[in-house]
C-alpha positions in Angstrom: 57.7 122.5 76.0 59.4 121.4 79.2 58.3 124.8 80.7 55.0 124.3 79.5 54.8 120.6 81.8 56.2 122.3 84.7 53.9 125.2 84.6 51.0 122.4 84.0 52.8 120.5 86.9 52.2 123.6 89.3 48.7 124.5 88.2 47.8 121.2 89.1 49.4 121.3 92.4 48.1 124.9 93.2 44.3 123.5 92.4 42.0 123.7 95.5 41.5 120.1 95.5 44.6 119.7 97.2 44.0 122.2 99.3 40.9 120.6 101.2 40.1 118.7 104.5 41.4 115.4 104.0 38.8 112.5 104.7 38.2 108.8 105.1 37.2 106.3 103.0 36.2 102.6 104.4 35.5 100.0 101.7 33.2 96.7 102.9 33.9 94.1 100.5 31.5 91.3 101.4 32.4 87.6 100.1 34.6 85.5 99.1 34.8 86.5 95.0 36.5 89.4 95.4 40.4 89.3 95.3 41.7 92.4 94.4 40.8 96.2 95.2 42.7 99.1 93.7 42.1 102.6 95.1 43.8 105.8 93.1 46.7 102.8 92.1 47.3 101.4 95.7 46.2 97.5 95.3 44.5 96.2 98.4 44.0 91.9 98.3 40.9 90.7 99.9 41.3 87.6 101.2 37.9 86.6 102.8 37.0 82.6 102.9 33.3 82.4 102.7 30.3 84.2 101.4 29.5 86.1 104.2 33.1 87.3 105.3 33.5 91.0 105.1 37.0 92.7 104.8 37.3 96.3 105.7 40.0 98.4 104.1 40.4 102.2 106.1 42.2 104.5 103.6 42.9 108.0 105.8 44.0 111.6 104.7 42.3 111.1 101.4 41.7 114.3 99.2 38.5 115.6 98.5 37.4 115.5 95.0 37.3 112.2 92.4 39.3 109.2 92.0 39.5 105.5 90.8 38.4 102.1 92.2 38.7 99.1 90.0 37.8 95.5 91.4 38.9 92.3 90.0 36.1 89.4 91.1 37.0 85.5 90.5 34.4 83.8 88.1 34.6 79.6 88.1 38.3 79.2 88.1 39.2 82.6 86.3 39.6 86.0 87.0 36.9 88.6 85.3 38.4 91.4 83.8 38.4 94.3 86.4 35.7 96.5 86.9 36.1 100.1 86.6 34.5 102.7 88.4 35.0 106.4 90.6 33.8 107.9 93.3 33.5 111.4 95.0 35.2 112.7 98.3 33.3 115.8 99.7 35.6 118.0 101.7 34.4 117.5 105.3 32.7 114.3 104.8 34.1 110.9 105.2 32.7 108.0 102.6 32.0 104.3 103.4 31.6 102.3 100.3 29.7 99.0 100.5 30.7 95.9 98.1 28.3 93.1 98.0 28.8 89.5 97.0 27.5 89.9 93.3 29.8 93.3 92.8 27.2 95.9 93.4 28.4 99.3 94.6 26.5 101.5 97.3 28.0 104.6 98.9 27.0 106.4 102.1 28.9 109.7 103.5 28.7 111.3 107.2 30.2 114.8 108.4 33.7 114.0 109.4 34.5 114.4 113.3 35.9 117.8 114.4 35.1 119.8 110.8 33.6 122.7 111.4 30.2 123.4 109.5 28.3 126.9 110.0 30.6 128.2 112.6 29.9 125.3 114.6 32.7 122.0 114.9 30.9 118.8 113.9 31.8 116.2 116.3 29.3 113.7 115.3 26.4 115.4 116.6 23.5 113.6 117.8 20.0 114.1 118.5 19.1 115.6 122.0 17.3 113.4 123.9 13.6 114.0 124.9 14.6 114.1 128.8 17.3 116.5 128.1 15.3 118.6 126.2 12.6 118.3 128.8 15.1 119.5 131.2 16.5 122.4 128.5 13.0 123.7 128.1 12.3 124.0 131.7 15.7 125.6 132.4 14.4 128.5 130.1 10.9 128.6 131.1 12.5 129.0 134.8 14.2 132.3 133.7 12.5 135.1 135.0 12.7 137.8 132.2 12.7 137.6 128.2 16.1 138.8 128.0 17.4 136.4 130.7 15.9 133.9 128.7 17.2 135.0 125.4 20.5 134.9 126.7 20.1 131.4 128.1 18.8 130.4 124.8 22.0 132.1 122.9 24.6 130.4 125.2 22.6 126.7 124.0 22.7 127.2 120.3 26.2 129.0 119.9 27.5 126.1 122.4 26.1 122.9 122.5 26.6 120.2 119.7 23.1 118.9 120.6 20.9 118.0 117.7 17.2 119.3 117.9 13.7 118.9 115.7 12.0 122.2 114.3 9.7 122.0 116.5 11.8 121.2 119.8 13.4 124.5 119.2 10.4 126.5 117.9 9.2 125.3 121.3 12.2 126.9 123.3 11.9 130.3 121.2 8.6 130.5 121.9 9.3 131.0 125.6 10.5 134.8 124.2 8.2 137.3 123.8 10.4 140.3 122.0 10.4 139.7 118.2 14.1 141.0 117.3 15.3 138.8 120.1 13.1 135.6 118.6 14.8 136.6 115.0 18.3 136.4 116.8 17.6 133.0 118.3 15.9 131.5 115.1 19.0 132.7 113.1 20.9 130.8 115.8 19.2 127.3 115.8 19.4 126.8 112.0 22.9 125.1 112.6 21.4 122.9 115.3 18.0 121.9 113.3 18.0 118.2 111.9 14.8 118.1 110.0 15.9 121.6 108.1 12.8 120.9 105.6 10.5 122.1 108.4 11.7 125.1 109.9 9.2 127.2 108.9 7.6 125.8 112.5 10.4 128.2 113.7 10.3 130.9 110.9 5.9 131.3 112.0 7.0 132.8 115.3 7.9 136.0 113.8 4.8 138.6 113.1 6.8 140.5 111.2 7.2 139.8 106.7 10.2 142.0 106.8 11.4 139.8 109.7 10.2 136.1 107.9 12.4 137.7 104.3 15.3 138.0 106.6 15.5 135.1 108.6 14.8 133.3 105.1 17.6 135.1 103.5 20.0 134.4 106.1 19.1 130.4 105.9 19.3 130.8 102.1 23.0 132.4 102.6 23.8 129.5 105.1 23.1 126.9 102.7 24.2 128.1 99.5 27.9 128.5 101.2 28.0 125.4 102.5 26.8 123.6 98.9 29.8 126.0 97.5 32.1 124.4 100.0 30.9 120.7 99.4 31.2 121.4 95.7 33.7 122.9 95.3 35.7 120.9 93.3 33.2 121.7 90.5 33.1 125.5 90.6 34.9 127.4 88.4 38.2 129.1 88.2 38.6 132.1 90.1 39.3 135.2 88.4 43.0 135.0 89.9 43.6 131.5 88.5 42.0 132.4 85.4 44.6 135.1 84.8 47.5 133.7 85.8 46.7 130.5 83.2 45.6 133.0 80.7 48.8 134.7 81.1 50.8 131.1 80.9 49.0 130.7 77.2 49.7 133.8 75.9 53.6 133.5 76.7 53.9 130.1 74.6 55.9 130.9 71.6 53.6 128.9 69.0 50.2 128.6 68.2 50.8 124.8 69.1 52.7 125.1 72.2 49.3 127.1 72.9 46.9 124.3 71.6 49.2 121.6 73.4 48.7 123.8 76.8 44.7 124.4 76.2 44.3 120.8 75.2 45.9 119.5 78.3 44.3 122.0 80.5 40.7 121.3 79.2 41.3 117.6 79.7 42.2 117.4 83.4 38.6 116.3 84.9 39.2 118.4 88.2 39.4 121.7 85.7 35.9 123.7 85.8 35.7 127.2 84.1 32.4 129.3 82.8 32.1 129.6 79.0 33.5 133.5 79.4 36.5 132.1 80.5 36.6 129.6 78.3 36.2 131.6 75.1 38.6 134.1 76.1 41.5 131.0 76.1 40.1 129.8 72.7 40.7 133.1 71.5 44.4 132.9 71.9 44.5 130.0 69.1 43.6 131.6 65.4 43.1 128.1 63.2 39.6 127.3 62.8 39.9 123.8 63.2 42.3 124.0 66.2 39.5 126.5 67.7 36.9 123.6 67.1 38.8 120.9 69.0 39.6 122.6 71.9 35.9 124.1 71.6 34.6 120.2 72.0 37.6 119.6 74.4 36.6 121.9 77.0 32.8 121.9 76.6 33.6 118.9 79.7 34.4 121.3 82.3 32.1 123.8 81.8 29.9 125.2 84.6 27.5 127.3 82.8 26.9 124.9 79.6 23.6 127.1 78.8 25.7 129.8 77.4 28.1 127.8 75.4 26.0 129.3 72.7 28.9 132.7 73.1 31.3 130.1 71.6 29.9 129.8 68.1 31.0 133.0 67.0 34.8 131.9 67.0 33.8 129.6 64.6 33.7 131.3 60.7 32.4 128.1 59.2 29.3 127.4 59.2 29.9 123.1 58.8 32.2 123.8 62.1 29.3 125.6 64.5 27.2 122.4 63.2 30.1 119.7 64.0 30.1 121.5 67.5 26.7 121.5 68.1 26.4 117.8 66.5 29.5 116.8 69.2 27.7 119.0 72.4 24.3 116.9 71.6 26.8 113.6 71.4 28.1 114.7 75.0 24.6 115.5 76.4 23.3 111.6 75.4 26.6 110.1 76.8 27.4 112.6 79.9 23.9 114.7 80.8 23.9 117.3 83.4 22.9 116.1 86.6 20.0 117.6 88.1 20.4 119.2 91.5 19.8 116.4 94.4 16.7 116.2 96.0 18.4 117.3 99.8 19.1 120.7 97.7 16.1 121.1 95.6 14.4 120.8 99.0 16.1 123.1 100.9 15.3 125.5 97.8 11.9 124.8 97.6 11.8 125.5 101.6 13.2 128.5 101.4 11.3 130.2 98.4 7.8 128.5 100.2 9.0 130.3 103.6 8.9 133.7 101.2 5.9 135.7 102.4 6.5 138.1 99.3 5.6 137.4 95.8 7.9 139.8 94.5 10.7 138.2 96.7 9.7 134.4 95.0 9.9 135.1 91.9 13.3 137.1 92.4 14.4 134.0 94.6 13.4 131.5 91.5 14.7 133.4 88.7 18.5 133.6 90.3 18.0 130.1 91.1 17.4 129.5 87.3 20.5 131.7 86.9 22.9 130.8 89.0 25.7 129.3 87.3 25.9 124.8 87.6 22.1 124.7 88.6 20.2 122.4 87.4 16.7 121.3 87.5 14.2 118.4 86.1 11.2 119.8 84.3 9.2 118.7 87.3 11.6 120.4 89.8 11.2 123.5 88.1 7.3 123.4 87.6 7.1 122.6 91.4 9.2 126.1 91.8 7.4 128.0 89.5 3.9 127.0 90.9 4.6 128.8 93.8 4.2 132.0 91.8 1.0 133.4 91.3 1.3 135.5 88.2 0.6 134.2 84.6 3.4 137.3 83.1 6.1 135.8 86.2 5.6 132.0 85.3 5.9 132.6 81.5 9.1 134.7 82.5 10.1 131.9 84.8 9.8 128.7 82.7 11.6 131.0 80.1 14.5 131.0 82.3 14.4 127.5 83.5 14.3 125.9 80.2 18.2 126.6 79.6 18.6 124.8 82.8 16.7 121.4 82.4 18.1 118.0 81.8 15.8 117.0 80.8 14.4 119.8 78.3 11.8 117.2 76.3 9.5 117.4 79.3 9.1 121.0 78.9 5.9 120.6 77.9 4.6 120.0 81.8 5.3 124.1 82.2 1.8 123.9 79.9 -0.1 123.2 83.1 1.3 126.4 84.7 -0.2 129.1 82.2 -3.6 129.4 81.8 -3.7 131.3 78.3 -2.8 129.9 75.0 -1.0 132.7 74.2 1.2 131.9 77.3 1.8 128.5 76.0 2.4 129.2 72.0 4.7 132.0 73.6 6.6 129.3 75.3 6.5 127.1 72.2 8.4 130.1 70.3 10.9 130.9 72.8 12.2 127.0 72.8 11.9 127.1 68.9 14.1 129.9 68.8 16.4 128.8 71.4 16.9 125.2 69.9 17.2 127.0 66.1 19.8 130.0 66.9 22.6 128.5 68.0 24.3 127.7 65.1 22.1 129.2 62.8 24.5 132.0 62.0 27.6 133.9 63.3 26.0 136.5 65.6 24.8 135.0 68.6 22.5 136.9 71.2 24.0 137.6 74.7 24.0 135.2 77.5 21.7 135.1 80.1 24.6 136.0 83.3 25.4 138.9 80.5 21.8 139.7 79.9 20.8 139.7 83.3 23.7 142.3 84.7 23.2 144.3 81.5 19.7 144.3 82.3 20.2 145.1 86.0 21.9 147.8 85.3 19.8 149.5 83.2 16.5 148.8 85.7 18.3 150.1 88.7 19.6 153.7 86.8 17.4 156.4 88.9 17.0 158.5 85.9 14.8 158.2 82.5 17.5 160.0 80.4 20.2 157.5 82.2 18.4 154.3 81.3 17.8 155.4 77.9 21.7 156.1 77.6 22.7 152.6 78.3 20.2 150.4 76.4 21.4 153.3 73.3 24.9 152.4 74.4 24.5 148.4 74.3 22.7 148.4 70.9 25.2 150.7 69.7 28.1 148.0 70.4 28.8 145.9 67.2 29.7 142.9 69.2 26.4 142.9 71.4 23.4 140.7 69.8 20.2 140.1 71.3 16.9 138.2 71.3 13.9 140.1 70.1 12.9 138.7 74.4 15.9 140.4 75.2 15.5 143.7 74.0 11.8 144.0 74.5 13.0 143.2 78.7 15.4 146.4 77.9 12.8 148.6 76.0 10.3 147.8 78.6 12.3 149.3 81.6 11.6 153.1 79.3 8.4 154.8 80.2 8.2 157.1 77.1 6.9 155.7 73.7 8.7 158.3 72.1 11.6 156.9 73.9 11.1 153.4 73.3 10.5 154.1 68.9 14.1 155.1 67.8 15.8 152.4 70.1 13.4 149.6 69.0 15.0 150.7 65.7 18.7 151.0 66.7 17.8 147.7 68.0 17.4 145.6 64.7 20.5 145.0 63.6 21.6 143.3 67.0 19.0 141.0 66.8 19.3 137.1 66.2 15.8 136.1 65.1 14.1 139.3 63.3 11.3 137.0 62.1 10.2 137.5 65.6 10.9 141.7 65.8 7.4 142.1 65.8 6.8 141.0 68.8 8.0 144.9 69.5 5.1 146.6 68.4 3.3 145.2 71.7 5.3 148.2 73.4 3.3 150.7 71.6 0.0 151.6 72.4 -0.2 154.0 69.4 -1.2 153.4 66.5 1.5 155.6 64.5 4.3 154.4 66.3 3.4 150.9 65.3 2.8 151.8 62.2 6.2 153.2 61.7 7.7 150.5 63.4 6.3 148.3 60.5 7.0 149.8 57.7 10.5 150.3 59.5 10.7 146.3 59.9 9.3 145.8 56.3 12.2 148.1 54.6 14.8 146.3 56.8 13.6 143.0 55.9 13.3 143.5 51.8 16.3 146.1 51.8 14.0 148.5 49.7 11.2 151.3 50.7 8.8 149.0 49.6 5.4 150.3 50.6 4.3 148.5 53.8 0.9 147.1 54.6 -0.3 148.9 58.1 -3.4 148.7 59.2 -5.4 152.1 58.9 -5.0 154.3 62.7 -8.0 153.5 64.9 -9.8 156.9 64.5 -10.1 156.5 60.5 -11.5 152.6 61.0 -14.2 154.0 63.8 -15.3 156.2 61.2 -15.4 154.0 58.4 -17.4 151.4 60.7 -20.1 153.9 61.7 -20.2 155.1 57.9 -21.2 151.3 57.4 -23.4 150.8 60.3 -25.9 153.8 59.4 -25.9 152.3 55.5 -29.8 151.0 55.3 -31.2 149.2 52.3 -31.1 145.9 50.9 -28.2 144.4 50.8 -26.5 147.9 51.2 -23.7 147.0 54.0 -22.9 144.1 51.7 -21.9 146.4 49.3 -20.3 149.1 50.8 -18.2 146.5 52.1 -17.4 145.2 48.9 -16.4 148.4 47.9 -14.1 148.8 50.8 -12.3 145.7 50.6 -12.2 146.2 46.9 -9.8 149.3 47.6 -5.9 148.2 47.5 -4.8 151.0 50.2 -7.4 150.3 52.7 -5.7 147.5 55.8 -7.1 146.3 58.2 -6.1 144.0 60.9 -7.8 140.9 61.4 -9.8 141.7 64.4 -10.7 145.1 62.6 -12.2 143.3 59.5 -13.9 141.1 61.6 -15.7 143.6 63.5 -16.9 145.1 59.8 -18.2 141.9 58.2 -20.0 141.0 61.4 -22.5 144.0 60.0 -24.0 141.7 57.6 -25.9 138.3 59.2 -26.2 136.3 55.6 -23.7 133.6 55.7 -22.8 133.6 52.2 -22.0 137.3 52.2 -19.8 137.0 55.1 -17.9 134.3 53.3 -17.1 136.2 50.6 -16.2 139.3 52.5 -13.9 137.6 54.5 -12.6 136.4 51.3 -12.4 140.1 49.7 -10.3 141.0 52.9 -8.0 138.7 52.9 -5.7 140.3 51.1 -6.3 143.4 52.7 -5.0 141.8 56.2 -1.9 143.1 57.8 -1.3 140.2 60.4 -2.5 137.4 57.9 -1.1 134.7 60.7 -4.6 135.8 62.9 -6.8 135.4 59.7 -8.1 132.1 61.3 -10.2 134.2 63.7 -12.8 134.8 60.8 -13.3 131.5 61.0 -15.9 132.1 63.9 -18.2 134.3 61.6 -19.5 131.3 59.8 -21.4 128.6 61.5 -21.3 126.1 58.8 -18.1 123.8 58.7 -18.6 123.6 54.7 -18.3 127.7 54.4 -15.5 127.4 56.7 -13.9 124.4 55.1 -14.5 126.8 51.7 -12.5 130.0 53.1 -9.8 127.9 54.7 -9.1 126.8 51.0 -9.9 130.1 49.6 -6.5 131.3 51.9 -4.2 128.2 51.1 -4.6 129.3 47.3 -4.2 132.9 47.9 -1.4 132.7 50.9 1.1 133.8 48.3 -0.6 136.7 47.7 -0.2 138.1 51.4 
């Protein structure tokens, strides 16, 4: 065990957060009831007279990442007891944090002096003034050719600290006639630009999409590094680190020496890891209820906790996955997920706006949904997805931001996004399913960051014959499960029907939710192949070759529908329908039956047709469509009864 505390003892020390820019942190305590101050266990005694008196306290070379301030306050002639709170050091920023006289906290954080940020060193930059920017502009204008004045330009952004607006510098660029040279200088002056949220002022000067998707890229890149540096104290492990702890657990002697190290690891609040790598470290412990507790114990520090649903499966009992899920929900009340902070969300929505190409949005969106410790309101994410055109995209897209949402009972505003209702009761079903499969059994379908390379991989293979070979190869893994979404997004990157039939069906015993398998048949535009499909689905579900019910193939209903149209007489159609629906082997779809009662016009005879066929029906969960066939709420009100009595029957 002593090993084990001096291995925990260098992990610690080894963590990045020691490893950062050290910052400064000045405390303001205003008036005269505060009397103590303790920062990270260094006490600090304010000792100011009157209400208005305000004490300072500089603390240097402080590490980025979290720590402790507690405040004890006088109240009458007693002390209160002290209050307890943290705060967080960004590496490269220093923090000023402002007490008032009732005990309120505020915080405010600028770029620390001499850090350097973008390739450029931060020494407090300010704002250039309008006469120096006067005088900058005509400098450049003076120039005599566009490549003297590019390389005027180039020596002002690489150089200067100076501070400008979008437009000050859309201004000087402007003064450049050759695009590639305009695309240099805009790349350039991002660092420089203080009002980031409108460079597209700069990003309009170029003619060229191609050129507008770069620039935007290489912004995109920009900011996305420089949130990983100022977060990093919340990223995950790296793959190095991971090992060498992995390795450190395996070499304890005892299942409890490995607990005892897990248990210590997973309760150190600067620890951050991705459910992979946490289930691989809750793998090394066999006993079910020691994998539970260090399951609930290192849910804290995960970055990715949409895919905590891959730790389930370590969990044989079935009162276990719920105590886990009961504990997670428990968690989410008392600790939620913060969204991401509105100076991000708005350089996001910037940069997918600033996207001339749809194709290039909705890629741009989806990996921002994807990318592991993003997180987004409901109306965040609506305001994203609305900047996609297309109804199949947003369904696909508030899919993929629903794992991501704080605040997931507002899903609902994603309704005003789709214009269809089958868009919306799609929706509905996804976030049923999602909500009902985590713990609903052992087998639990693959998450997304697994899903989404899996899927890559398989979209970008150049051949047919290769694309079928993996998607055959990842339903023919035991340990791979899958959505019914999931593998239709898989099924859907094969051309050939023919292709498409026999994997659909090495599919289904991967699948998480067969109630929903078919949903599959939509891939089939023939009426055999989803016929056999069916009657595939119905043997797997009842375990027997039970005779399915499949609607008769298009060519044999046409037929049957001109046979009834060219019947004459009295009452004739009525009765050759009767006869039809009378037969036990003849089924229909809904919409088929529909279009063969609508032959007679006497509203009693179409109620009891529609009656007749009901049993006849293969997708009984459309029979509500009949309802339109009768104008009178009591003949409607009649059949809708008719079906609740005879819903057994189906």
């Amino acid at each position: 065990m002593k090993n084990l505390l001096i291995s925990l003892a260098l992990l610690i020390a080894a963590s990045p957060v020691f490893t950062q820019t050290l910052s400064t942190v000045t405390i303001n305590a205003t008036g005269n009831r505060h009397k103590q101050i303790i920062v990270d266990n260094n006490s600090y005694t304010i000792d100011n007279t009157t209400t208005t008196d305000v004490k300072e306290i500089v603390i240097n070379d402080v590490t980025p990442g979290l720590h402790t301030l507690e405040l004890t306050r006088s109240n009458s002639n007693s002390y209160r007891q002290p209050t307890k709170t943290s705060f967080t050091v960004r590496s490269g920023y220093d923090l000023t944090i402002n007490i008032a006289s009732n005990g309120s906290i505020s915080t405010s954080e600028t770029r620390s002096a001499g850090q350097t940020y973008n390739g450029n060193t931060y020494n407090g930059n300010k704002q250039i003034t309008t006469t120096a920017f006067n005088k900058l502009y005509s400098q450049t204008k003076a120039k005599t050719s566009s490549a003297t004045r590019t390389s005027f330009l180039e020596t002002e952004f690489n150089t200067s600290t100076r501070l400008m607006t979008a437009k000050q510098a859309s201004q000087l660029i402007q003064l450049v006639n050759s695009e590639s040279s305009r695309l240099k200088l805009a790349k350039l002056s991002y660092a420089k630009i203080s009002d980031k949220t409108n460079f597209s002022l700069v990003s309009n000067l170029l003619n060229s999409t191609n050129n507008r998707n770069e620039l935007n890229a290489y912004t995109t890149t920009l900011e996305t590094n420089d949130e990983t540096q100022n977060n990093n104290t919340t990223a995950a492990i790296t793959d190095e680190k991971f090992r060498v702890i992995y390795n450190e657990v395996l070499a304890e002697p005892t299942v409890n020496d490995r607990t005892y190290y897990l248990n210590n690891f997973f309760g150190r609040d600067f620890n951050f890891y991705t459910s992979a790598q946490a289930k691989q470290f809750i793998e090394l412990v066999s006993g079910e209820e020691d994998r539970l507790a260090l399951a609930k114990a290192a849910y804290r520090g995960i970055t990715d906790r949409e895919n905590y649903n891959t730790i389930y499966p370590l969990l044989s009992s079935y009162a276990n996955r719920s105590a886990l899920q009961t504990y997670i929900n428990s968690y989410e009340n008392t600790s939620p997920r913060t969204a991401m902070t509105t100076a991000k969300f708005d350089r996001l929505y910037q940069s997918v706006s600033n996207t001339y190409s749809s194709t290039s949005r909705y890629n741009t969106i989806n990996a921002a949904f994807t990318t592991t410790g993003n997180y987004f309101t409901a109306a965040q994410a609506k305001k994203l997805i609305s900047l996609v055109s297309g109804e199949a995209n947003r369904l696909l897209l508030t899919k993929a931001a629903y794992r991501v949402l704080v605040d997931r009972s507002n899903y609902q505003q994603f309704n005003d996004l789709l214009n269809t209702t089958a868009s919306r009761n799609d929706l509905k079903k996804y976030v049923n399913d999602f909500e009902n499969v985590s713990t609903g059994g052992s087998d639990v379908a693959m998450s997304d960051a697994d899903f989404n390379n899996l899927y890559r991989t398989v979209n970008s293979a150049w051949s047919s014959s290769s694309k079928v070979q993996l998607v055959s190869d990842a339903f023919n893994k035991s340990t791979n499960y899958f959505t019914t979404s999931q593998v239709k997004q898989l099924l859907m990157t094969l051309s050939r029907e023919n292709d498409r039939l026999p994997l659909a069906k090495n599919a289904y015993d991967n699948i998480v939710d067969p109630a929903n398998y078919s949903q599959l048949s939509d891939l089939f535009t023939s009426t055999a192949m989803k016929n056999d499909l069916t009657t595939f689905a119905a043997n797997m579900q009842n375990g027997t070759t039970t005779t399915a019910k499949i609607a008769m193939p298009e060519s044999t209903f046409r037929d049957m529908y001109t046979q009834v149209e060219l019947t004459f007489g009295f009452g004739a159609k009525y009765s050759r329908l009767t006869q039809i629906f009378n037969t036990e082997t003849n089924y229909f779809t809904v919409a088929q039956a529909k279009q063969l009662i609508q032959l007679v016009s006497s509203e009693k005879n179409r109620l009891e047709l529609a009656k007749l066929s009901y049993n006849n029906i293969t997708d009984p969960e459309n029979f509500s469509q009949l309802y339109n066939l009768l104008s009178s709420q009591a003949s409607k009100n009649e059949l809708a009864a008719y079906v609740s009595s005879n819903a057994y029957n189906n």
